[in-house]
SEKELO-34716 format. One line per 5 residues: number of its first residue (from 1); their letters; for each residue x, y negated, z of N, C-alpha, C. Coordinates in pm, whole numbers, plus 32768, in hexadecimal, padded with zeros to 4 digits. Each point is the difference from the previous one (the first is absolute). Layout:
NUM	a	X:Y:Z:X:Y:Z:X:Y:Z  ...
REM end
This chain:
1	xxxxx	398C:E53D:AF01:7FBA:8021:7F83:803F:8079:7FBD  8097:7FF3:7FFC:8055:807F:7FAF:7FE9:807B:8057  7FEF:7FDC:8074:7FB7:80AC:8049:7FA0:8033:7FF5  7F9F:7F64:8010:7F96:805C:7FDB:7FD7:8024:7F73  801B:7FF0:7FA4:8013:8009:7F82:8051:80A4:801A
6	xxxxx	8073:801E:8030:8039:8070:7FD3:7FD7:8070:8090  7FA4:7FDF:806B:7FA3:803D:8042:7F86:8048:7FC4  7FE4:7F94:7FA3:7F81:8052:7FB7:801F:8061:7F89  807A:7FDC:7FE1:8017:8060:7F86:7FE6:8082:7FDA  8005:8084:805C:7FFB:804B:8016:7F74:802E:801C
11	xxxxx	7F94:7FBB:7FF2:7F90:7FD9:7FDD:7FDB:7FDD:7FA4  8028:7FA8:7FBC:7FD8:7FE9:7F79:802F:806C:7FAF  8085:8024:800F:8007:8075:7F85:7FCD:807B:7FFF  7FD1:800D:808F:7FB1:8085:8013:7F57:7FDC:7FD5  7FD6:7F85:7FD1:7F91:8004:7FE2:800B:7FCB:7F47
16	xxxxx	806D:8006:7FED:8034:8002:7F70:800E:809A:7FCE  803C:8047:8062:7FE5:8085:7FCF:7F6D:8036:7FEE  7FC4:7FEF:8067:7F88:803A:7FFC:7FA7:7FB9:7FA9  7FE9:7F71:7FB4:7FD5:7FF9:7F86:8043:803D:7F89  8057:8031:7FF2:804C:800A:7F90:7FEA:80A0:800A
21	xxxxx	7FDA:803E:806A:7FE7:807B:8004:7F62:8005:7FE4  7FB4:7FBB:8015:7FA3:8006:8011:7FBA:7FC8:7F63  804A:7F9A:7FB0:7FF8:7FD8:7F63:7FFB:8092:7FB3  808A:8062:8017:800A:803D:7FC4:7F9E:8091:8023  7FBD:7FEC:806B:7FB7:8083:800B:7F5D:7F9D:7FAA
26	xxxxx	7FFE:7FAE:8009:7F8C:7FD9:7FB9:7FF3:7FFA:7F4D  80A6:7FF5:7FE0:800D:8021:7F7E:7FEC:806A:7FCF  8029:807F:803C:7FE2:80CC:7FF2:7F87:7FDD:7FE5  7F9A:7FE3:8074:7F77:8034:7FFD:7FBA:7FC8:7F8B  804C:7F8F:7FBC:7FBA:7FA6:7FB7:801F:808B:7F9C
31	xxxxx	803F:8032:7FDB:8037:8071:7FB6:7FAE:8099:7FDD  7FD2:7FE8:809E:7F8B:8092:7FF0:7F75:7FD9:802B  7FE3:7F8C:7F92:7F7A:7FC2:802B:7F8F:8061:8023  7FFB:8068:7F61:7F94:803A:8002:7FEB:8063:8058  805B:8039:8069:801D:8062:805C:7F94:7F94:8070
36	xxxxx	8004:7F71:801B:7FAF:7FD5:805A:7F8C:7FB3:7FB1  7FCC:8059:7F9C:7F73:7FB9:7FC4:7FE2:8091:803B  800B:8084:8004:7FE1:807A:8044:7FD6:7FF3:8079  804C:7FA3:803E:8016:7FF3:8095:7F8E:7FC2:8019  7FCC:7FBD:7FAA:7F99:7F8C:8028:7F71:806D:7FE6
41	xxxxx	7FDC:804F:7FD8:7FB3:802A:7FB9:800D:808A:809A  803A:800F:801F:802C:8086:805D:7FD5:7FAC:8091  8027:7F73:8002:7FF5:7FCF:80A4:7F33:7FD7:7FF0  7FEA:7FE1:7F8A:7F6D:7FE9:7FD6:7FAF:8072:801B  802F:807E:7FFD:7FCE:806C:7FF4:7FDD:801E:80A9
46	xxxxx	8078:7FE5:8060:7FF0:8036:80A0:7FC1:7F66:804D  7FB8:7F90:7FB9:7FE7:7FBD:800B:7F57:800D:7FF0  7FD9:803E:7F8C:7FAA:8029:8003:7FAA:807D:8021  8067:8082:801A:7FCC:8058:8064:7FF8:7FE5:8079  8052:7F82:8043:7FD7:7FFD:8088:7F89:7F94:800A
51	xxxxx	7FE8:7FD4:7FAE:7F87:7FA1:7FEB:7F97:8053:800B  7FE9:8046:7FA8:7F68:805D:7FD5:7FFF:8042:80AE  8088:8034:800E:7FFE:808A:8059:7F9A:7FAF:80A8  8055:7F71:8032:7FC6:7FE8:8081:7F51:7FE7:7FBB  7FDA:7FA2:7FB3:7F92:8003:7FB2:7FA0:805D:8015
56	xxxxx	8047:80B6:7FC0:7FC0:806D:804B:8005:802D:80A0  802C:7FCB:801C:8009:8013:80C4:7F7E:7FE0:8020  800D:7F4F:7FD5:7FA6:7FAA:8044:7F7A:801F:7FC3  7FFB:8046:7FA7:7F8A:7FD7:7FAB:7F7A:8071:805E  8029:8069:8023:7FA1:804F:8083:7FB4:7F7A:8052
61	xxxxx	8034:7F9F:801A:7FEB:7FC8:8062:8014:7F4E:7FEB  7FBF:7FDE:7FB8:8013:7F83:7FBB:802B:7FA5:8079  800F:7F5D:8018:8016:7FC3:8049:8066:803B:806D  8020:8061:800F:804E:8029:806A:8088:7FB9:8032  8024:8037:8081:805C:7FBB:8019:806C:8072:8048
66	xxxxx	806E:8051:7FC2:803B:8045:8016:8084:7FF0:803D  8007:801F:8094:80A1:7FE9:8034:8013:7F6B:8007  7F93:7FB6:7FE1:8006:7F82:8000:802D:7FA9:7F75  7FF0:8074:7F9C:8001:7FAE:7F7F:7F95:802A:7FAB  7FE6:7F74:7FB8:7F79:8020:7FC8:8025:800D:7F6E
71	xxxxx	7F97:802A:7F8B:803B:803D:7F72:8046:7F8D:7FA9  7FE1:7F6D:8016:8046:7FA9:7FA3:808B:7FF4:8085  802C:7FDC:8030:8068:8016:8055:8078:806E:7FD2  7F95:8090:803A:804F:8047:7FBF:8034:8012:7F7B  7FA6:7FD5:7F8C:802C:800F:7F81:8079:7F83:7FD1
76	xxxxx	7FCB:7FB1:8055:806D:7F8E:7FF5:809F:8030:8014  8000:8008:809E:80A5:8055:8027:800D:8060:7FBA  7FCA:8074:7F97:804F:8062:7FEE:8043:7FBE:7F3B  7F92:7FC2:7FDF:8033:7FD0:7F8F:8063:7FA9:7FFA  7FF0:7F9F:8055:8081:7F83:8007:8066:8025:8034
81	xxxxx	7FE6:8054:8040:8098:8089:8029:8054:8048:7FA1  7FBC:8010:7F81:8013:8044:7F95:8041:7FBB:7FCB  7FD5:7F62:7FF6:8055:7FA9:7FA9:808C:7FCC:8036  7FD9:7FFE:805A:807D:7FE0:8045:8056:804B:8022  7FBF:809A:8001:80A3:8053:8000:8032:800B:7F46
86	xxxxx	7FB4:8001:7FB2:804A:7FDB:7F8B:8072:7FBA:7FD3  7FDF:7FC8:806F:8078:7F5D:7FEB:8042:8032:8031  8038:8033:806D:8063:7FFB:805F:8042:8095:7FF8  7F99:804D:7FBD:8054:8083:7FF0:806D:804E:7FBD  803F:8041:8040:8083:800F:7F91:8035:80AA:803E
91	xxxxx	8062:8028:7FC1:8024:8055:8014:80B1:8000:8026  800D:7FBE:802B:8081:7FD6:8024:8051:8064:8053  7FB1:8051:807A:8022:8063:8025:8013:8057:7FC0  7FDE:801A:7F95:8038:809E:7F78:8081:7FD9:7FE5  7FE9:7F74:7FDF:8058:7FC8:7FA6:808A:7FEA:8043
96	xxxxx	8028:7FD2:807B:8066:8019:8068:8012:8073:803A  7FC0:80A0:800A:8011:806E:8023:805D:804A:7F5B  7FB0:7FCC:7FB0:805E:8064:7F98:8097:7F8B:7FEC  7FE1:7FB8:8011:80B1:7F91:7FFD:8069:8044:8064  7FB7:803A:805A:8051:8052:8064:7FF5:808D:7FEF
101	xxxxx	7FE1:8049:7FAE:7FD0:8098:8007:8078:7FF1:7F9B  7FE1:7FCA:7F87:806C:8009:7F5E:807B:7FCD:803D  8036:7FAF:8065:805B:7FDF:8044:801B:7F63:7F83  7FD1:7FC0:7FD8:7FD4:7F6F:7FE2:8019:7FB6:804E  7FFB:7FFC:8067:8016:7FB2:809D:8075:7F9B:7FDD
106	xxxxx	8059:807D:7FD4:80B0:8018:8034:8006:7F50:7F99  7FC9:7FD6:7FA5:8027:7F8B:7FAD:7FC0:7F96:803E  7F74:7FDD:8053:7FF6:7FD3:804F:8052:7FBF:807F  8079:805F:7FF6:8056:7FE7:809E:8051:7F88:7FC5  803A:8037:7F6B:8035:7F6F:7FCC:7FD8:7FAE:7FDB
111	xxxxx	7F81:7FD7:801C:7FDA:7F7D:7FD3:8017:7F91:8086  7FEB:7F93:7FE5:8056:7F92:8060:7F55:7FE4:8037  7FA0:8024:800A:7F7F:7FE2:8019:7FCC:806F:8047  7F8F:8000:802E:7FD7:807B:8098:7F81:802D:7F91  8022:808C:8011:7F55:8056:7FD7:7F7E:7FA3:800B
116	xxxxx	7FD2:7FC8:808C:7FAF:7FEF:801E:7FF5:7F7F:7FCB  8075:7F9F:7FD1:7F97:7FA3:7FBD:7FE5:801B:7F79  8057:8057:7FCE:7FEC:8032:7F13:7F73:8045:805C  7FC5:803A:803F:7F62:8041:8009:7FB7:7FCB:8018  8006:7F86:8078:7FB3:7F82:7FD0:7FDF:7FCD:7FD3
121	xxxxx	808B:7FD3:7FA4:7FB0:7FA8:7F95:7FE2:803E:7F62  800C:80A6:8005:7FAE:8056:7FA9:7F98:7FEB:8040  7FD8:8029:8075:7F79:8022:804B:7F8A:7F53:7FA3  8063:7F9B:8036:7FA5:7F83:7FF1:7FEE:7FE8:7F7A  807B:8004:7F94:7FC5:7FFE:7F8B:7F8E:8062:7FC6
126	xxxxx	8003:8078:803E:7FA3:8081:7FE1:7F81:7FCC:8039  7FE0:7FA2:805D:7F8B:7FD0:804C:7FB8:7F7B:7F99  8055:7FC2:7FED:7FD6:7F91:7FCE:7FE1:8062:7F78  8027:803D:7FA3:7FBB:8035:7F7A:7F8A:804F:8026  7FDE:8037:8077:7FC6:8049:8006:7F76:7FA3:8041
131	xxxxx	7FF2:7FAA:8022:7FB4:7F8F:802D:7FD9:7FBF:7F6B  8055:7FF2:7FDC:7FD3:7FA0:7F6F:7F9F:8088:7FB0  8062:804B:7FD2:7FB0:806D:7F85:7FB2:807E:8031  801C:7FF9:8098:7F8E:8075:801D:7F97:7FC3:8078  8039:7FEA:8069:7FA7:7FB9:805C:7F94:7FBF:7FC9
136	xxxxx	8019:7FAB:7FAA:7FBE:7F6F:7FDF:7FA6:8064:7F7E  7FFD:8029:7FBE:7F99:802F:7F9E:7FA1:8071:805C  8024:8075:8059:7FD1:8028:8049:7F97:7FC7:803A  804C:7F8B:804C:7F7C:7F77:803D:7F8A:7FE8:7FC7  8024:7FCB:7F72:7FB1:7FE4:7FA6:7F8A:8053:7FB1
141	xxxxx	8030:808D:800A:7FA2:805D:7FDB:7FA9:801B:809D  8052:800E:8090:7FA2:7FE9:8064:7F92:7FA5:8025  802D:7F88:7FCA:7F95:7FB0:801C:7F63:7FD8:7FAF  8046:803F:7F87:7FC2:7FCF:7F8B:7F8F:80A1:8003  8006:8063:8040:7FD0:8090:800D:7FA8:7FEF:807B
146	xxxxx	803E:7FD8:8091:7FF3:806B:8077:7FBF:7F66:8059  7FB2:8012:804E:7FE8:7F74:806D:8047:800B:8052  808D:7FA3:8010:804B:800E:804E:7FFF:7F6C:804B  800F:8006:8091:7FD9:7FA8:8053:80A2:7F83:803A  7FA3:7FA6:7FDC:8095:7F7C:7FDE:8040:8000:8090
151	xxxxx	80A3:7FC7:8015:8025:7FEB:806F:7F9B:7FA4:80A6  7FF8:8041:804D:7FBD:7FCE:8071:8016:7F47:7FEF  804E:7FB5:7FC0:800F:7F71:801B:809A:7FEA:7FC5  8030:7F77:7FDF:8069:8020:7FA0:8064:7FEE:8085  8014:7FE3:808C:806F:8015:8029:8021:80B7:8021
156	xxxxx	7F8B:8057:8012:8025:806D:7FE9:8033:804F:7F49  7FCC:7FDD:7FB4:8031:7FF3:7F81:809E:7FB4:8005  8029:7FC7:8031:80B8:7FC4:8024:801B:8070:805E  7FB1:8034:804B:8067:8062:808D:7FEA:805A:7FAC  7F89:8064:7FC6:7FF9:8084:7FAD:808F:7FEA:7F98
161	xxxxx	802C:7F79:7FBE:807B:8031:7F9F:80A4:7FCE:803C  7FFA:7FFB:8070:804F:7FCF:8036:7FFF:80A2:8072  7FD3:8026:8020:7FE7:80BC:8031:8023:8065:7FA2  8009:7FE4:7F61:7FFF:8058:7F6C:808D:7FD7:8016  802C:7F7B:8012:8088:7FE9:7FE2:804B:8073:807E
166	xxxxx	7FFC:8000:8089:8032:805E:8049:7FD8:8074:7FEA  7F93:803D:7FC6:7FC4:8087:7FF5:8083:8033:7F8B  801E:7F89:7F8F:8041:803E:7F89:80BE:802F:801C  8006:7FA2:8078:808A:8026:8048:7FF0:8062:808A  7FA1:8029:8014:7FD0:8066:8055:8036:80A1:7FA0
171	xxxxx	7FA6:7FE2:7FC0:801F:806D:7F7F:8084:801E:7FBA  801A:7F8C:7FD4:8089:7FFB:7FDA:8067:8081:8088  802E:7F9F:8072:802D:7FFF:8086:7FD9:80C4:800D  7FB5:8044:7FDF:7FC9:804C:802A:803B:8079:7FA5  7FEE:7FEB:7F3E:8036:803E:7F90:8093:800C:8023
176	xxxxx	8041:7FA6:800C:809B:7FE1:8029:8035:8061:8077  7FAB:7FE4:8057:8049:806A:8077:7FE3:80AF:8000  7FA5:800C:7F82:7FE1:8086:7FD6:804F:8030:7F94  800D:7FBF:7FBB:805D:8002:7FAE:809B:802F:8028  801F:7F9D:8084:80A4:801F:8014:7FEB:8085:8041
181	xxxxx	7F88:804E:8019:800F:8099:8052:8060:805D:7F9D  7FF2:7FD5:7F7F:8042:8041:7FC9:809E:801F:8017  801E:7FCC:8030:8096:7FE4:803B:7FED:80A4:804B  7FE0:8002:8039:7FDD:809A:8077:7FD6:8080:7FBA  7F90:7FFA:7F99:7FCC:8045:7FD3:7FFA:801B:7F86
186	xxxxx	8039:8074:7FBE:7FF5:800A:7F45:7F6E:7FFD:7FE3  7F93:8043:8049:7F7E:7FFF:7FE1:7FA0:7FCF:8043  7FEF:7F88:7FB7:7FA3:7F7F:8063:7F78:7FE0:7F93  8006:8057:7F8A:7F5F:800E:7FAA:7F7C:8004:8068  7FFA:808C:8067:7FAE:8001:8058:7FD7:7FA6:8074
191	xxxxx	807C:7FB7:7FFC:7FC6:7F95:808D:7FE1:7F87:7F9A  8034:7FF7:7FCB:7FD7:7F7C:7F7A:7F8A:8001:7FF1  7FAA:8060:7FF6:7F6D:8021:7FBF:7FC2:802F:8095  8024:8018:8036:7FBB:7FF9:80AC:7FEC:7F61:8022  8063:7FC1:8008:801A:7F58:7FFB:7F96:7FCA:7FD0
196	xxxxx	800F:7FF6:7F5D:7F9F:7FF7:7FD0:7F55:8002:8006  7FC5:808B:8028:7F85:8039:802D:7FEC:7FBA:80AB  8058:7FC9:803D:7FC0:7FE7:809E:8010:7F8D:8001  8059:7FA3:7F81:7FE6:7F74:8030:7F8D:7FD7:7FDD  7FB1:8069:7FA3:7F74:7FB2:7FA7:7F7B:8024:809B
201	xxxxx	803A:8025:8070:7FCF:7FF8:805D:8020:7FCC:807C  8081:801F:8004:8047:7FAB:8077:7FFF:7F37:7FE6  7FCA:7FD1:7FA2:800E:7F94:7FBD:7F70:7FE8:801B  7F8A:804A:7FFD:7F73:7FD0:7FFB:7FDF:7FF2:7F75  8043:800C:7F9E:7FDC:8018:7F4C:7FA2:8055:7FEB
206	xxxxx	7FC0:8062:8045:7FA8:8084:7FCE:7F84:7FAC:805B  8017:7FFB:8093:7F9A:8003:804C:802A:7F8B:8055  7FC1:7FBA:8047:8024:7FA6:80A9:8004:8042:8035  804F:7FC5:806D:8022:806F:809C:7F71:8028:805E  7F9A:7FC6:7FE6:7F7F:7FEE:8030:7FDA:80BD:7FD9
211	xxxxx	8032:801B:7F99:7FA4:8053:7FFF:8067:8084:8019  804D:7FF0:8029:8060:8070:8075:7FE3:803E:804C  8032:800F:8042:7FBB:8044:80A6:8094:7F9C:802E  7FC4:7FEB:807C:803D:7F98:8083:80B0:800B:7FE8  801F:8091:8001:809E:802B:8033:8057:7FED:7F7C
216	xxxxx	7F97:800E:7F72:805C:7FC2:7F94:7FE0:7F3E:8027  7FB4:7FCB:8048:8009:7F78:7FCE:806F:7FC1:804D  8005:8031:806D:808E:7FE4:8059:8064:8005:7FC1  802E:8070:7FD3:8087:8003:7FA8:7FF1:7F8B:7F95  7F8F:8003:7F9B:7FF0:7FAE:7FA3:8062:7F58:804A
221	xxxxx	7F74:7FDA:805F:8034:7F72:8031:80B9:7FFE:802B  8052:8065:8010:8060:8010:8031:8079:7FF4:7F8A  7FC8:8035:7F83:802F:8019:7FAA:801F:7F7D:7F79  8083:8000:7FD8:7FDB:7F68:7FAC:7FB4:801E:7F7B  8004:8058:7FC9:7FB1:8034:7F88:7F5E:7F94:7FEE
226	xxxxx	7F9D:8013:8066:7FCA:7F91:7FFD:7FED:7F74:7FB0  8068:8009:7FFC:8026:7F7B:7FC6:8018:7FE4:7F7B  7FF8:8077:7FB5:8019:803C:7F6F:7F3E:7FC7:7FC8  7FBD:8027:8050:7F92:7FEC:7FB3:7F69:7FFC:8054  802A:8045:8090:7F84:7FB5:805F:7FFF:7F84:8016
231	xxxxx	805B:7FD3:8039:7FFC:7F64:8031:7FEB:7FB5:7F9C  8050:7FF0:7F81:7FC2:7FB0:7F94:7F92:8020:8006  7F8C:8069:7FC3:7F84:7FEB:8007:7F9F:7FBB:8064  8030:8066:8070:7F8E:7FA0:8065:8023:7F70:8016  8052:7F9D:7FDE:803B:7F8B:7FE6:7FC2:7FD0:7FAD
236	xxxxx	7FE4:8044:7F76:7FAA:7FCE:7FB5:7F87:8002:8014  7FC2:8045:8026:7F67:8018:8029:7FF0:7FB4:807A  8067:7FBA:8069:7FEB:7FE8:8058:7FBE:8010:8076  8034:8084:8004:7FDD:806D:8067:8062:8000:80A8  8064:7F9A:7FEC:8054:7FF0:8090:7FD3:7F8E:8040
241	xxxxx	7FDA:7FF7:8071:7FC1:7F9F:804D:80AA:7FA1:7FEF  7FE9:7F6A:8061:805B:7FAA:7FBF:8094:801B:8044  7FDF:8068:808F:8072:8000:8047:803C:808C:7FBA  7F9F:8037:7FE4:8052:80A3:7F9D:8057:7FD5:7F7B  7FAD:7FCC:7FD2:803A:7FB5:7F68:80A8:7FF9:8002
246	xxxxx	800E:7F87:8096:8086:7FC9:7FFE:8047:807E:802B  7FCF:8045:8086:8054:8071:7FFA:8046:806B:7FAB  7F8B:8032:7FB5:802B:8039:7F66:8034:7FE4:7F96  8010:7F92:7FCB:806C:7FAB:7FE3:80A7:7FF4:8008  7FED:7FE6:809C:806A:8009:804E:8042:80A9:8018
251	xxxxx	7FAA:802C:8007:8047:8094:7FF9:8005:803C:7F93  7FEC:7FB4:7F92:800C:803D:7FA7:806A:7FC8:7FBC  8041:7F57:8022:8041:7FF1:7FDC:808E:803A:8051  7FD5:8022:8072:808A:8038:8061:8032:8083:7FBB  7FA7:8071:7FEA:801F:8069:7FA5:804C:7FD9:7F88
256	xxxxx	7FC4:7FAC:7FE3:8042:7FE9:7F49:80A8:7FE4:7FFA  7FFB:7F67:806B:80BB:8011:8020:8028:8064:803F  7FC8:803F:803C:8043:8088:8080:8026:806A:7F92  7F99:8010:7FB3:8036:806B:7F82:805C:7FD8:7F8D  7FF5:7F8E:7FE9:8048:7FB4:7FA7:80A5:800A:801E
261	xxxxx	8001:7FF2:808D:80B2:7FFC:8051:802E:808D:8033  7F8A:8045:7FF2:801D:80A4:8021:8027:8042:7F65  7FCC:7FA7:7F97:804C:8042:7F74:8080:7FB0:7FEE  801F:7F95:801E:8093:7FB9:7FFF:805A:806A:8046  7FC8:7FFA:808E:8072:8076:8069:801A:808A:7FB8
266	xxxxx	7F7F:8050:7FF9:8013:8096:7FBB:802E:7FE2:7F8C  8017:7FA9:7FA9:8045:8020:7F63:80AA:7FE9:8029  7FF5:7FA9:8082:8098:7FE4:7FFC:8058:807E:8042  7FA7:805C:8047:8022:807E:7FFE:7FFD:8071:7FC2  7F7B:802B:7FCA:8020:8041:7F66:80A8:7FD7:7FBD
271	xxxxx	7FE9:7F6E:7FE0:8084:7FF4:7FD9:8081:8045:8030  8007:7FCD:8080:8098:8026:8033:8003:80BD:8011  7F8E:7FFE:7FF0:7FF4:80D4:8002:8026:802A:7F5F  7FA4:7FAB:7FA9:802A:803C:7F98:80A8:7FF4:7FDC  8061:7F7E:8031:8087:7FE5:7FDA:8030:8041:8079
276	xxxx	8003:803F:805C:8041:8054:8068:7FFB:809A:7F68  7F85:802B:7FC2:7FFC:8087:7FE3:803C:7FE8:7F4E  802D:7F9A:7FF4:8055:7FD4:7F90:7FB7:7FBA:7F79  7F86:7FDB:803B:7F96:8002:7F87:801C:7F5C:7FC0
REM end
């Protein structure tokens, strides 16, 4: 019992940190409310240009069926995409590039706790406020506006938020390892905002891979990005036959730890580079 008791320890306090990191990033935001009543009003806004915009596609050609999606489909995925990157979005990569540009880092090294879980559990407290006060009113003005089409059946409604839950540590996993480039590079503004501009495609957020040409959909399927915001959708719409479903899932949950243990490894080297160069 006393082993396993002092086996798990090292577990428990690492998930003591990361609430306690994660309390206090939910206390800030509570701080700059009205900065995310903007937010809500700004994610409403690309919610409703991409509404009107497929609307005007389809509207040449009523009933149509494009690339294999038809206009409530499509209006469905690009809006519920919207809401859901609300939630999960953050800027965490700025925010760990200038900790290392101002040389901020260097107080980090003394703390008795690892980077990657104080960004975690910023990242998660920043998720959960951003679910409550922006996601969730967003929703509410979507549904209450736009005909948006309900989950395919409620066990895909359990896999679509149980896919948001890996999509939001996809993202996370992704900010983090862009972030530590800074270590290499004084000027990482331009790839930050390159980053930025190709995941809202490399992700399927703008468009589905359907409507690519062949040699981007290969890479796409190859790529874990996917998993940020295609696979949740077509999950919800229930668009994966039953043997794709599990596969996508599954590879999406393999990416999520594979990136998850590739930011444990690279921070523990960042580290020992930054205390080799005295930082």
């Amino acid at each position: 019992m006393n082993s396993a008791a002092l086996s798990s320890s090292p577990m428990q306090r690492r998930l003591a940190l990361v609430y306690a990191f994660a309390r206090s990033s939910f206390i800030i935001m509570l701080m700059h409310r009205v900065r995310y009543v903007i937010g809500v009003v700004n994610y409403f806004v690309y919610v409703t240009v991409n509404y009107y915009l497929w609307d005007a596609l389809f509207a040449a050609n009523p009933g149509a069926i494009t690339a294999g999606w038809s206009l409530p489909q499509m209006q469905t995925y690009v809006c519920v995409n919207w809401v859901v990157r609300s939630a999960y979005f953050s800027n965490s990569d700025n925010i760990l590039a200038a900790r290392i540009n101002k040389g901020e880092i260097t107080s980090d090294l003394l703390r008795p706790t690892s980077l990657l879980t104080q960004f975690y559990g910023s990242a998660l407290g920043e998720v959960i406020f951003r679910s409550l006060f922006m996601a969730a009113p967003v929703l509410v003005l979507v549904l209450f506006f736009f005909n948006i089409q309900p989950p395919a059946s409620s066990s895909h409604a359990l896999l679509f938020l149980y896919s948001v839950f890996l999509a939001f540590h996809l993202f996370f996993a992704v900010n983090f390892l862009t972030g530590l480039c800074a270590v290499f590079t004084e000027k990482l503004q331009g790839f930050l905002w390159a980053k930025f501009m190709l995941l809202q495609f490399l992700t399927g957020l703008l468009l589905p891979p359907q409507f690519f040409p062949e040699a981007f959909r290969i890479v796409f399927e190859l790529l874990p990005f996917k998993g940020m915001a295609y696979t949740p959708m077509s999950i919800y719409l229930g668009r994966f036959e039953q043997n794709t479903l599990a596969w996508e899932l599954l590879l999406q949950t393999l990416w999520t730890i594979g990136l998850l243990l590739l930011c444990e490894w690279s921070w523990e080297r960042v580290r020992r580079r930054l205390s080799v160069l005295g930082g």
